[in-house]
FIPA-989108 format. One line per 2 residues: number of its first residue (from 1); their letters; for each residue x, y, z of N, C-alpha, C. Coordinates in steps of 0.05 Angstrom, whole numbers, plus 5000, padded with zeros to 4 digits. Layout:
<rs>
NUM	a	X,Y,Z,X,Y,Z,X,Y,Z ~ ...
</rs>
This chain:
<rs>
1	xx	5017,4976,5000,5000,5000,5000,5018,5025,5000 ~ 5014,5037,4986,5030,5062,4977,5010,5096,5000
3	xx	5030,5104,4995,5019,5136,5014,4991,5144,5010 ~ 4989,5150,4979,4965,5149,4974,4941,5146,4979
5	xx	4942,5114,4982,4927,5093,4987,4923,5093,5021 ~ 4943,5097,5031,4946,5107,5071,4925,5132,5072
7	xx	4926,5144,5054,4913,5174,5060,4890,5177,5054 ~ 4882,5150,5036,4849,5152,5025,4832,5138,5038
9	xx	4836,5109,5043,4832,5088,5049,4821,5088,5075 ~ 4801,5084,5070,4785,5092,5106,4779,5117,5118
11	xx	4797,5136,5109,4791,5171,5122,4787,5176,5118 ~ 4774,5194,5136,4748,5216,5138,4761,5244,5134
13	xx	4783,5251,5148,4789,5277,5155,4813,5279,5150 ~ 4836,5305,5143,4862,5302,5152,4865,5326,5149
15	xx	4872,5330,5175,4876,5360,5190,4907,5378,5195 ~ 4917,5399,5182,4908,5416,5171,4899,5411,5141
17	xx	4925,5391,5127,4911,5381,5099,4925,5354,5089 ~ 4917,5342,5071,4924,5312,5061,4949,5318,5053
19	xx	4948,5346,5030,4979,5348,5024,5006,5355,5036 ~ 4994,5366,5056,5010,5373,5078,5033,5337,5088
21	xx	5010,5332,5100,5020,5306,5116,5033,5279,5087 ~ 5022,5283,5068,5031,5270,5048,5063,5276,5045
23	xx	5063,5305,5037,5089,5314,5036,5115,5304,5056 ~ 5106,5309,5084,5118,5301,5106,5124,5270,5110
25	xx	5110,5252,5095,5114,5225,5089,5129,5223,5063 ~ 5131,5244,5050,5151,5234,5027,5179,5238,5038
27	xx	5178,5260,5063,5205,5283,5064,5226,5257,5087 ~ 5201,5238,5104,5210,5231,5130,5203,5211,5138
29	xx	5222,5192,5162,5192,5170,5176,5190,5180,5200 ~ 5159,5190,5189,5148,5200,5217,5147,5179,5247
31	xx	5136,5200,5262,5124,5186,5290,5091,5186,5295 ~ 5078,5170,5294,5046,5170,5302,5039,5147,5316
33	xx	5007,5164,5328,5000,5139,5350,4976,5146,5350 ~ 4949,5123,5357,4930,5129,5364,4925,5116,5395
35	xx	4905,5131,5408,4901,5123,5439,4887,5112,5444 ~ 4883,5085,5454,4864,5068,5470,4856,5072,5490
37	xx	4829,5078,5505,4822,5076,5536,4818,5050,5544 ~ 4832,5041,5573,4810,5012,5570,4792,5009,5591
39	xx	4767,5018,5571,4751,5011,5590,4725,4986,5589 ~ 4743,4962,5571,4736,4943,5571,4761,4924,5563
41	xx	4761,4897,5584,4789,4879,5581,4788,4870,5556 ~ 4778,4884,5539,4787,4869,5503,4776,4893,5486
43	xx	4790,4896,5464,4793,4903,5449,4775,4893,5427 ~ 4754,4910,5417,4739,4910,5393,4739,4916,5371
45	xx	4716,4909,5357,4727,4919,5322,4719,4953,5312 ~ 4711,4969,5327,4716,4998,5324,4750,5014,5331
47	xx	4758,4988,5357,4793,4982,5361,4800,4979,5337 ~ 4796,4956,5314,4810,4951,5300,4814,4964,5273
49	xx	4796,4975,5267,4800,4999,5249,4823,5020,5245 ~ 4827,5027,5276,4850,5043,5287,4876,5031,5286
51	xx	4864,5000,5294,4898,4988,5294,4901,4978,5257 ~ 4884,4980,5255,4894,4979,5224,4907,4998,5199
53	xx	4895,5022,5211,4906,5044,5201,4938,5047,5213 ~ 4949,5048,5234,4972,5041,5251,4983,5016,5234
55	xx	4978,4997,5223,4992,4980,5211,4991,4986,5188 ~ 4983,5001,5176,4993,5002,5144,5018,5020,5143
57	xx	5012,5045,5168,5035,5067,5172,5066,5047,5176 ~ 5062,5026,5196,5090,5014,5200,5091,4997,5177
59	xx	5078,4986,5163,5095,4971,5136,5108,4984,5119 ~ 5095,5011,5126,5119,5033,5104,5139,5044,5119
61	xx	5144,5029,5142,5165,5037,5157,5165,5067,5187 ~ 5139,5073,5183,5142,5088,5203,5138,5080,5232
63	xx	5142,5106,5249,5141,5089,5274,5121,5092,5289 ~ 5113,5076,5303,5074,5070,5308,5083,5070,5337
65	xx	5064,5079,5354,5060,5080,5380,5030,5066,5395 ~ 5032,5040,5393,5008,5040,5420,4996,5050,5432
67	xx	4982,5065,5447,4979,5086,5468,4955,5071,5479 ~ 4964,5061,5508,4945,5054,5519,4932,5079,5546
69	xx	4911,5084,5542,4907,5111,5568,4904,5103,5583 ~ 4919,5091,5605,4923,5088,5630,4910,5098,5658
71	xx	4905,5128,5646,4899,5151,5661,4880,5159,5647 ~ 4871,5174,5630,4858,5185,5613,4824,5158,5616
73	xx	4837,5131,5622,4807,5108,5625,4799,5114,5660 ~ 4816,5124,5662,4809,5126,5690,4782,5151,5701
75	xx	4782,5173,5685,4764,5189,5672,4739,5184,5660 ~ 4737,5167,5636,4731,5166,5617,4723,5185,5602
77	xx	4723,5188,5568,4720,5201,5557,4689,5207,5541 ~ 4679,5229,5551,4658,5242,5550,4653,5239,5527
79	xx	4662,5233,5503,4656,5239,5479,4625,5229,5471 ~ 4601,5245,5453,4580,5222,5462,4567,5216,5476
81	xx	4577,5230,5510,4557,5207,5527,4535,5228,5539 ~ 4513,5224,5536,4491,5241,5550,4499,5245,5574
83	xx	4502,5223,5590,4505,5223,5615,4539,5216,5625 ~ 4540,5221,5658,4574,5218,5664,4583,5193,5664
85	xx	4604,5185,5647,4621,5157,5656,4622,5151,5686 ~ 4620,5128,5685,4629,5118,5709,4661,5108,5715
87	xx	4676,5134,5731,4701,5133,5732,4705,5104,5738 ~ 4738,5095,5736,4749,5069,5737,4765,5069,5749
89	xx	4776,5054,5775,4796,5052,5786,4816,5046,5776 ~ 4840,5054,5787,4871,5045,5777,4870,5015,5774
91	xx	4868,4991,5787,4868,4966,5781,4846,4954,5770 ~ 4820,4971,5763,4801,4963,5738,4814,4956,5707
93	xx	4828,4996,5709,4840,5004,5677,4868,4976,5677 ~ 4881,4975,5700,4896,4956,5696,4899,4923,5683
95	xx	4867,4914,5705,4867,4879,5691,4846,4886,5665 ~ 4832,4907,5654,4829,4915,5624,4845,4910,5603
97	xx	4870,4926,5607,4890,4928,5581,4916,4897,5587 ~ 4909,4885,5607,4924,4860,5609,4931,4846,5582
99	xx	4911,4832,5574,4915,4820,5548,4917,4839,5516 ~ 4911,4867,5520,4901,4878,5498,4934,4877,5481
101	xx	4959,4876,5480,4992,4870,5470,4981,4842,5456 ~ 4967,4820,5469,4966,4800,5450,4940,4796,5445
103	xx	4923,4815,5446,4906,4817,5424,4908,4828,5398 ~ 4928,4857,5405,4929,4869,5369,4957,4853,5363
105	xx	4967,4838,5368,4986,4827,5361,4993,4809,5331 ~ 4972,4801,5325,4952,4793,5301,4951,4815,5274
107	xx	4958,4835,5276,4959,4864,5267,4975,4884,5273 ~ 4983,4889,5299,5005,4908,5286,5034,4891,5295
109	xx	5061,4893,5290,5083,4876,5294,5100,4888,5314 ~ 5103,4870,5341,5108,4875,5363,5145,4873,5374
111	xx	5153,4856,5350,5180,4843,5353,5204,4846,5326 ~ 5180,4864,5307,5202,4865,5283,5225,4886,5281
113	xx	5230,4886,5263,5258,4912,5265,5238,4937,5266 ~ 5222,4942,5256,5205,4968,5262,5186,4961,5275
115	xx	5191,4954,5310,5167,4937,5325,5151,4970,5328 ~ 5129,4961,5338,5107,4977,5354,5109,4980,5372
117	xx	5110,5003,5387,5126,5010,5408,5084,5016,5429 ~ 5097,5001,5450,5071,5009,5469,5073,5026,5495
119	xx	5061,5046,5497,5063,5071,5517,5038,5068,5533 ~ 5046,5083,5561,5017,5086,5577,5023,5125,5587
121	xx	5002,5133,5590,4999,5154,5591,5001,5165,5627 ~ 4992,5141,5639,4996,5149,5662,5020,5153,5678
123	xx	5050,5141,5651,5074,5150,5662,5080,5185,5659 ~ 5063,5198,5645,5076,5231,5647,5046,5237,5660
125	xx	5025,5228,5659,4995,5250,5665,5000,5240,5692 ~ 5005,5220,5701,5004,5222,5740,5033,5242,5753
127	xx	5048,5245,5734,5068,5268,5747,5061,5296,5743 ~ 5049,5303,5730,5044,5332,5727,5031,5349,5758
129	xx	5048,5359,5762,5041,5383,5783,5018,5399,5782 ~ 5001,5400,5813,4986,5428,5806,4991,5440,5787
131	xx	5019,5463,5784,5024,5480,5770,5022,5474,5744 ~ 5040,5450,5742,5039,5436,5702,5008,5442,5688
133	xx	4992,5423,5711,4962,5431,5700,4951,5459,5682 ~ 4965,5471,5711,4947,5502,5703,4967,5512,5683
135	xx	4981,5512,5680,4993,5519,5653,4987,5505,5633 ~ 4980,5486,5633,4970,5470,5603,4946,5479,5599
137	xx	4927,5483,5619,4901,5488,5616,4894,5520,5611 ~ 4920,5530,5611,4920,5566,5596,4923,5560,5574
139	xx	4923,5543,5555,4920,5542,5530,4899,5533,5513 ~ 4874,5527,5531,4849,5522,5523,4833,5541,5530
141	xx	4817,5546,5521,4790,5563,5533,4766,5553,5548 ~ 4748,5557,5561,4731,5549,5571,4708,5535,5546
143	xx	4714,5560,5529,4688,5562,5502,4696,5546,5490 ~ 4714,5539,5484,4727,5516,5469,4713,5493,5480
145	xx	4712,5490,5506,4705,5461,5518,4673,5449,5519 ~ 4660,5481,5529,4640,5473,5534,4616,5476,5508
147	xx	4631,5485,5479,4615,5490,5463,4605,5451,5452 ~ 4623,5436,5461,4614,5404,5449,4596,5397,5445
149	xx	4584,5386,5430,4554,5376,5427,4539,5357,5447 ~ 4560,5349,5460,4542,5330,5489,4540,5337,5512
151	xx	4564,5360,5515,4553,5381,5535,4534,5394,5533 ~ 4536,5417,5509,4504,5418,5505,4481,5406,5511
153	xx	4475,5386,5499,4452,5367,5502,4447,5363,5530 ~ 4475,5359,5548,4465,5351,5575,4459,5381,5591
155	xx	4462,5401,5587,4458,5433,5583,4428,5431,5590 ~ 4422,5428,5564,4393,5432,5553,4371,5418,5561
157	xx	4378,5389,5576,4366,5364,5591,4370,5382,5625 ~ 4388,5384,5628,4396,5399,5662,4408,5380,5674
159	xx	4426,5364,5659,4448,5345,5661,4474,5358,5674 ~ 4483,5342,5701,4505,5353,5699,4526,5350,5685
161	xx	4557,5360,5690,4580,5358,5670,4596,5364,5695 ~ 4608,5343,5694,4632,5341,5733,4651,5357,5716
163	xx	4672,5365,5730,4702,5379,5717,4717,5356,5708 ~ 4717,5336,5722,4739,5319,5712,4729,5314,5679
165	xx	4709,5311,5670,4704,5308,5641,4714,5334,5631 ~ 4708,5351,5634,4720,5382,5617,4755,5388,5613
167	xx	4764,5364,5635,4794,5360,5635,4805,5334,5618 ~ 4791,5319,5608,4805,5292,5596,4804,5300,5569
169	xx	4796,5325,5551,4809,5329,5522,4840,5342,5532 ~ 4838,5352,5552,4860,5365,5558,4888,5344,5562
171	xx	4873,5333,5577,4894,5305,5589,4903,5281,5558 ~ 4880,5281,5548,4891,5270,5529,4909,5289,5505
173	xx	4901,5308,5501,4912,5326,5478,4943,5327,5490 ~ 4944,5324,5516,4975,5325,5530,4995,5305,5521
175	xx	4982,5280,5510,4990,5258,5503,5012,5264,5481 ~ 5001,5278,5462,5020,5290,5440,5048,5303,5440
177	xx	5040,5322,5465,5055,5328,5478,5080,5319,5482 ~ 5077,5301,5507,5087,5276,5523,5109,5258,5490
179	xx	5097,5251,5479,5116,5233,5457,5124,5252,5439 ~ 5111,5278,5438,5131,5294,5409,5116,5278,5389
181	xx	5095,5274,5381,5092,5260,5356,5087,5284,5324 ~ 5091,5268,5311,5075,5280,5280,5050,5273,5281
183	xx	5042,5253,5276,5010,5258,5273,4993,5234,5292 ~ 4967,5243,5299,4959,5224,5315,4929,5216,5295
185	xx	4925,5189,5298,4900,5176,5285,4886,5179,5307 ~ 4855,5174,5301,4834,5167,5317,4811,5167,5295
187	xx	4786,5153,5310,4749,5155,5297,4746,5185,5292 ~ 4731,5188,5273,4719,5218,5263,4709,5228,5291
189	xx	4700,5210,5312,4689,5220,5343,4701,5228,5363 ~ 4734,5221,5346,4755,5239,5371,4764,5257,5354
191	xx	4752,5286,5333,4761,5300,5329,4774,5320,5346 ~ 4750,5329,5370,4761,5349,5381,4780,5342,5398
193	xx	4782,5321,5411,4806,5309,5435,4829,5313,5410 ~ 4827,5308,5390,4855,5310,5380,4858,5332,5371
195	xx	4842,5345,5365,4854,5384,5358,4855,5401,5379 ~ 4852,5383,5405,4856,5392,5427,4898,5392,5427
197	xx	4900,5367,5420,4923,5363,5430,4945,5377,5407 ~ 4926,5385,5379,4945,5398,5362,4959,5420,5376
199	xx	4925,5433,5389,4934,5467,5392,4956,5460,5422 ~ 4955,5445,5440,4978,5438,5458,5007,5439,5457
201	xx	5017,5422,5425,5036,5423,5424,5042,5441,5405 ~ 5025,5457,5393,5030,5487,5380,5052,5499,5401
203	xx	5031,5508,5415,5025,5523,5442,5055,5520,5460 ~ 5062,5487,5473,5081,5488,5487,5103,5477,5475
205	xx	5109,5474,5448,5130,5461,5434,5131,5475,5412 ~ 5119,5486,5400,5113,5504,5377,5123,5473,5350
207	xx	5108,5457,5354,5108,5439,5338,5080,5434,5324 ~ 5077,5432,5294,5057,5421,5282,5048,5396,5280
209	xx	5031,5387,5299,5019,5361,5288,4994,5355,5275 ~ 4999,5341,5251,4980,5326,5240,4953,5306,5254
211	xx	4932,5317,5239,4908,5298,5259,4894,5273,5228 ~ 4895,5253,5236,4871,5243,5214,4859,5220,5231
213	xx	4829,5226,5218,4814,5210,5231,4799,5188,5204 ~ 4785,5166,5224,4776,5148,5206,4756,5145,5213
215	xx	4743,5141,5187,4711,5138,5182,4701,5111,5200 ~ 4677,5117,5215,4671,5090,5225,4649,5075,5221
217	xx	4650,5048,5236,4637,5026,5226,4613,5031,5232 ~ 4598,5048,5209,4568,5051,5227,4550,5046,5200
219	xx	4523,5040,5205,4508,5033,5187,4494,5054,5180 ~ 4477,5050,5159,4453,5083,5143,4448,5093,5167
221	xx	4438,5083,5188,4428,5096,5211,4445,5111,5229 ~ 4469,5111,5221,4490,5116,5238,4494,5100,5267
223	xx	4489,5076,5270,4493,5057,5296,4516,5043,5285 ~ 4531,5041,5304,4555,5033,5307,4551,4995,5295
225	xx	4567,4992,5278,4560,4956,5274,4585,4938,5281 ~ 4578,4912,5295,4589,4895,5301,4582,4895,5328
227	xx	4554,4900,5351,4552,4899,5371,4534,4877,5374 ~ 4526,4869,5389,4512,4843,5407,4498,4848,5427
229	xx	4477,4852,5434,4471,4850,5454,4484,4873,5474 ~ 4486,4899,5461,4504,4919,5467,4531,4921,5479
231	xx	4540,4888,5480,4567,4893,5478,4581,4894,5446 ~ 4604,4897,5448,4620,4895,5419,4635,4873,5406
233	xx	4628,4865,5385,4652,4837,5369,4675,4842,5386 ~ 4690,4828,5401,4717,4830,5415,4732,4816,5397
235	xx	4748,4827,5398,4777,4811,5381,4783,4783,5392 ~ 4781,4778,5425,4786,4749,5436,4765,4728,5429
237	xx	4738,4746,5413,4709,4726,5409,4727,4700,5400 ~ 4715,4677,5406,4742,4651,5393,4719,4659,5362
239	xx	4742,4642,5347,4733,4641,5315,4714,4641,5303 ~ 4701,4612,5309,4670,4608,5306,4651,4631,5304
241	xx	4652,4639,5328,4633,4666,5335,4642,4693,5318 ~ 4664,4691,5326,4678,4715,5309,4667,4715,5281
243	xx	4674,4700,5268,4657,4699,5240,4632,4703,5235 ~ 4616,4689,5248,4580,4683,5258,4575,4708,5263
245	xx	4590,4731,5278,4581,4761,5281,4584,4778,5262 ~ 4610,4767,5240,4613,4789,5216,4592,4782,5204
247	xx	4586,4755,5197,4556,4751,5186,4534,4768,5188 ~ 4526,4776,5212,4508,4785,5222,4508,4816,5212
249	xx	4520,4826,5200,4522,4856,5188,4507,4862,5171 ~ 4496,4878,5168,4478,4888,5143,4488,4889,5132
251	xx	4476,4885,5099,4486,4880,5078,4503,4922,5063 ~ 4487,4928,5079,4494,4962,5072,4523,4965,5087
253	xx	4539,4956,5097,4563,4968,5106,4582,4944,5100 ~ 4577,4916,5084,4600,4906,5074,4621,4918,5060
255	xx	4620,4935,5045,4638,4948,5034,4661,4965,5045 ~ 4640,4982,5063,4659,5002,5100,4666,4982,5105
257	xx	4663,4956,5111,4679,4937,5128,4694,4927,5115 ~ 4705,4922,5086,4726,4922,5076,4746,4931,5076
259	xx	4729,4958,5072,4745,4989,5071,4767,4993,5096 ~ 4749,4989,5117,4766,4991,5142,4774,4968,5156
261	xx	4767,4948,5149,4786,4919,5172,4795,4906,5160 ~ 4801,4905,5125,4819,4879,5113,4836,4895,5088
263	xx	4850,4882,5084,4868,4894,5060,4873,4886,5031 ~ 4838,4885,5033,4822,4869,5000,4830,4892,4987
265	xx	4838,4892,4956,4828,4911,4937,4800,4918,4937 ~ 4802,4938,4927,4774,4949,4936,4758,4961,4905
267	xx	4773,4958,4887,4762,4966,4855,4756,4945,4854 ~ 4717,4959,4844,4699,4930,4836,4685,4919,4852
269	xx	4699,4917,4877,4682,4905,4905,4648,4911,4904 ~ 4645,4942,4893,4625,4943,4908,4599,4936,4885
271	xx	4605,4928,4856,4592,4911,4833,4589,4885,4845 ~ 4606,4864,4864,4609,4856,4870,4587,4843,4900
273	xx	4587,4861,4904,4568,4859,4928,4543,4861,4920 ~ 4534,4873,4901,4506,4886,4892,4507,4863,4872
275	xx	4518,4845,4859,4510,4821,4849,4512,4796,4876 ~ 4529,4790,4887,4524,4774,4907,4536,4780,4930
277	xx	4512,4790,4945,4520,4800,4975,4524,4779,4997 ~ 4517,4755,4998,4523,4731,5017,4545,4730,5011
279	xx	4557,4722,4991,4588,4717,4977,4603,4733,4987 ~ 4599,4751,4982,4623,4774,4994,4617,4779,5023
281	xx	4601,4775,5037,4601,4781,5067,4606,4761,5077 ~ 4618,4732,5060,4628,4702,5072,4655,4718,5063
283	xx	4665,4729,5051,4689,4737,5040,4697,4750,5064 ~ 4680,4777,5067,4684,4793,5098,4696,4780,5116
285	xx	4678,4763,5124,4684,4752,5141,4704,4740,5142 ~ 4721,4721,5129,4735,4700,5125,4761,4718,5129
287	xx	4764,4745,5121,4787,4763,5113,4791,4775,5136 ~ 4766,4780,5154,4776,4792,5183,4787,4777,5206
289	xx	4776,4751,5205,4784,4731,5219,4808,4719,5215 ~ 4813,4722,5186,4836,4714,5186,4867,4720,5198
291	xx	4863,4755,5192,4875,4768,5202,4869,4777,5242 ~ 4858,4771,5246,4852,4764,5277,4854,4737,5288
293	xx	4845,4718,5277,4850,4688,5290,4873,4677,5265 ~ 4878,4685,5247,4903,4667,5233,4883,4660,5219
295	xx	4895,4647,5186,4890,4631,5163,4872,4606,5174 ~ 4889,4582,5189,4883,4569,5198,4845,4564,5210
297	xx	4844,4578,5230,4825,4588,5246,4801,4600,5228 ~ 4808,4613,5212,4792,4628,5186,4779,4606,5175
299	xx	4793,4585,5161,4791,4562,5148,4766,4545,5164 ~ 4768,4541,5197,4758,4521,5199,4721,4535,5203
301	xx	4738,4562,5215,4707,4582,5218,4689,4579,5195 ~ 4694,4582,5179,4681,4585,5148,4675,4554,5140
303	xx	4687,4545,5149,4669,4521,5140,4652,4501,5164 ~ 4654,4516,5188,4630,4507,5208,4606,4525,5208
305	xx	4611,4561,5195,4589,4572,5188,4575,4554,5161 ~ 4591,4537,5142,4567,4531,5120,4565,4512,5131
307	xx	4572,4483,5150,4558,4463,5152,4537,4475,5172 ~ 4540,4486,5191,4519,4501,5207,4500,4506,5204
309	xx	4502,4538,5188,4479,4545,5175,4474,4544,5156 ~ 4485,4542,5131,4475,4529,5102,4481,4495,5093
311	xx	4482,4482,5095,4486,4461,5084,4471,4443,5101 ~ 4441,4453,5118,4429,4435,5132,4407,4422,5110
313	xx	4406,4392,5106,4389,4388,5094,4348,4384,5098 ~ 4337,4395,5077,4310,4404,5088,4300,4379,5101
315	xx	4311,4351,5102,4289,4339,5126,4295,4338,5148 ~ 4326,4360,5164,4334,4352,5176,4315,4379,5197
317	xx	4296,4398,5178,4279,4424,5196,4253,4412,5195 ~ 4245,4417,5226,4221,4420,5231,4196,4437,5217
319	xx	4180,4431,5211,4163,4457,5201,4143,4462,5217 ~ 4140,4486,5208,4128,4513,5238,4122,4520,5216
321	xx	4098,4540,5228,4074,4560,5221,4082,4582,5221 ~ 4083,4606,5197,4094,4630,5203,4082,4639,5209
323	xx	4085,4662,5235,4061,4679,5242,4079,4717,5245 ~ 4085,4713,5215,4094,4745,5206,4118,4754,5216
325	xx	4119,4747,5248,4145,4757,5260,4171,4740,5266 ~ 4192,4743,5264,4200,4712,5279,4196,4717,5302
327	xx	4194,4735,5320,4202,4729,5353,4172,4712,5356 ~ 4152,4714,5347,4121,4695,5344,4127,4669,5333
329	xx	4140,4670,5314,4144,4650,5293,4160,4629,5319 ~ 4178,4634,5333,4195,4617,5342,4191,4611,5375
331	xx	4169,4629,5383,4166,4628,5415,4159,4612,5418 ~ 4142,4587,5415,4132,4561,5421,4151,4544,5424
333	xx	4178,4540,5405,4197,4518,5405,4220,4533,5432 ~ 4221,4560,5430,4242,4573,5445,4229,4577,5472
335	xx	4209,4561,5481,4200,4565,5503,4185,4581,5520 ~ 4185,4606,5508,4171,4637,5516,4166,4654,5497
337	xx	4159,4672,5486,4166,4695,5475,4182,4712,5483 ~ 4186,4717,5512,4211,4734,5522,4227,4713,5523
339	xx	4236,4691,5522,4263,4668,5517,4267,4679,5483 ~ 4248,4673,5464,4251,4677,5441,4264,4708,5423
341	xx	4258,4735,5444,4268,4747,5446,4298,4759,5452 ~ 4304,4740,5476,4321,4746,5487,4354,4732,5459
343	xx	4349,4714,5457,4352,4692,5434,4366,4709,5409 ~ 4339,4722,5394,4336,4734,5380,4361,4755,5382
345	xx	4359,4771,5405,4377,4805,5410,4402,4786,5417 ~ 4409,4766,5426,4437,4750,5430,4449,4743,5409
347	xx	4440,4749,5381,4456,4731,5359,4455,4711,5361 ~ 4427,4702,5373,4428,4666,5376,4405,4652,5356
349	xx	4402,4670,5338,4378,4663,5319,4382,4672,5287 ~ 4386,4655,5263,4385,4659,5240,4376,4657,5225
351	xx	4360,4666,5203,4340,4664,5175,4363,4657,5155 ~ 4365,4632,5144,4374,4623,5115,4401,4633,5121
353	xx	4408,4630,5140,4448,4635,5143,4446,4661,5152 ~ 4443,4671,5158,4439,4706,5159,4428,4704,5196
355	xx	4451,4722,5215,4445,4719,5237,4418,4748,5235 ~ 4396,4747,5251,4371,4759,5251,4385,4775,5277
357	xx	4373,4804,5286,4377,4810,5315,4357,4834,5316 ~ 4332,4830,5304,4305,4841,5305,4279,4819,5300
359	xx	4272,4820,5332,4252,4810,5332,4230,4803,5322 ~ 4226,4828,5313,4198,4834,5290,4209,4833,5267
361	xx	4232,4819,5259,4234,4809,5228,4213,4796,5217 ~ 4196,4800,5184,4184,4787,5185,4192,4754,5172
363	xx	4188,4739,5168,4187,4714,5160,4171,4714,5125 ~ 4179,4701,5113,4170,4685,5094,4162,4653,5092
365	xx	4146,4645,5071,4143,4611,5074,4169,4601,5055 ~ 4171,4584,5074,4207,4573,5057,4230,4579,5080
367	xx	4234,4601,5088,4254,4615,5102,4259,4587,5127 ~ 4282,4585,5128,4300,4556,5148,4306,4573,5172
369	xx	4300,4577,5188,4307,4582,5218,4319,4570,5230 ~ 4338,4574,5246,4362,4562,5260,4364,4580,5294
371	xx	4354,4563,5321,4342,4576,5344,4362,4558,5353 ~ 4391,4573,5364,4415,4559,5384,4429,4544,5368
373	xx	4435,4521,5380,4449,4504,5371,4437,4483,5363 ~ 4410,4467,5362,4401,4455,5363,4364,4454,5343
375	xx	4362,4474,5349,4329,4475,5337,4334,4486,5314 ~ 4324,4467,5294,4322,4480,5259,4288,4475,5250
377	xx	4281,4492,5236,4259,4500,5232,4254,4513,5206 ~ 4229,4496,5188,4231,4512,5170,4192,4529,5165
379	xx	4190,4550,5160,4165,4558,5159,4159,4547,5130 ~ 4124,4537,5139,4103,4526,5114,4090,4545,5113
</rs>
């Protein structure tokens, strides 16, 4: 993958400009990093977007920084949230990011001659002095902080907004700081945390850093995709599942999910999809897993998704009565209607290979239902 292709490929934004930072990649090998909070012990696929963008930078040789927020999770980051995070203790954020080194390990390269270097933030943000503070925090404005869109909103509700949230763009923007970097990645949702940290090291280093952000995994509706049951696809999901969840994506963001988690060519793909969209979202799948669980692992996923869910033969389904919805359609065998529900919102329920996670899907006659591990069903 050539510069170009780094600069197009997934991003949304690049701040002050593309040609700018292009240039600076022809002139240099830079330094960049994007930041992780952990405020969950694994690492997801909105994670991996980021760590993917971070791995295309080090195959061209530059140098990539980890950044796990140490401190900054201890906070959490307001970004988004109507309401206040629920701060995290020091040995929460701790057994969180335990495993997360051999989870992206799969993706970015930890031991090569241009390893990936991993930082925590709470080695410079827990030393900073009273004083350090208030001098860093003379380089922001109040208006700056509180103009955000979720401050607002919680404004306008009569929500409060504690101080420690009005301080973690700060704390993070410090981050930049702290390593001297050239440019830092993040989601189009950490714009302002990172033009926070531009104007920082303007300000106390008189250094220019580059910001680009990447477009994220969200569907027409703008909801974030690859979640479950409102948790998120984790990178440790074992294989099986892992695959079984890329499945489960609407057919409208296969293409974003190319775009951002595998390193398919992408001319043509999307003719491709609009003639056979199962095909290519077994493709999806097969390409992200791979690169997360290994070749191997990929291999055996993909072919326990088709003996699973497609290659069941029709005398081997029961037939059931459609009654318009599935969560109706399937509450009698699933025991309840709120069992059948619950089922349903778990990714534990599929129409014709295709994991379902709306209840009120309707059904057709023909359509093969698949309830757990065990109950196959076909509607007459």
């Amino acid at each position: 993958m050539n510069i170009e292709e780094i600069l197009t490929r997934g991003v949304a934004e690049v701040l002050p400009t593309k040609e700018g930072l292009k240039s600076l990649l022809s002139e240099k090998k830079i330094k960049l990093y994007q930041g992780f909070d952990p405020s969950m012990p694994s690492l997801h696929l909105g994670n991996m977007v980021g760590l993917m963008k971070l791995r295309q930078f080090q195959k061209l040789g530059h140098k990539v920084i980890f950044l796990i927020g140490d401190f900054t999770g201890m906070i959490g980051d307001p970004t988004d949230k109507l309401a206040t995070r629920k701060k995290l203790t020091r040995d929460e954020v701790i057994n969180n990011f335990k495993a997360w080194e051999k989870q992206s390990s799969s993706i970015l390269d930890f031991v090569g001659e241009n390893k990936a270097e991993i930082k925590f933030n709470y080695d410079w943000l827990n030393k900073l002095s009273p004083v350090d503070i208030l001098d860093i925090c003379s380089n922001v404005t109040y208006q700056q902080l509180i103009e955000r869109d979720m401050f607002q909103n919680r404004i306008s509700q009569n929500k409060p907004i504690y101080m420690h949230e009005m301080l973690y763009p700060i704390f993070q923007g410090y981050d930049s700081v702290a390593m001297d970097v050239d440019l830092e990645i993040g989601g189009s949702d950490q714009l302002f945390n990172m033009l926070v940290g531009r104007v920082l090291l303007k300000s106390l280093k008189d250094k220019e850093k580059i910001v680009l952000t990447t477009k994220l995994l969200v569907d027409d509706n703008g909801s974030k995709v690859g979640k479950t049951t409102g948790n998120a696809l984790f990178l440790d999901t074992p294989a099986n599942e892992f695959y079984s969840g890329i499945m489960s994506f609407p057919d409208e963001v296969i293409y974003l999910a190319f775009e951002l988690l595998t390193e398919v060519e992408l001319e043509g793909l999307e003719t491709k999809i609009k003639v056979n969209p199962m095909a290519e979202k077994k493709h999806l799948a097969y390409e992200i897993t791979k690169i997360v669980h290994g070749q191997d692992a990929a291999d055996k996923a993909q072919k326990s998704f088709q003996e699973t869910f497609q290659n069941q033969k029709p005398e081997t389904f029961e037939e059931v009565t459609g009654k318009v919805t599935l969560v109706d359609t399937i509450a009698d065998k699933a025991g309840s209607k709120s069992e059948a529900k619950r089922l349903i919102l778990g990714s534990a329920v599929d129409i014709n290979g295709e994991v379902v996670n709306n209840p009120n899907q309707q059904v057709s006659i023909g359509d093969k239902i698949k309830v757990g591990k065990k109950i196959f069903l076909q509607v007459n």
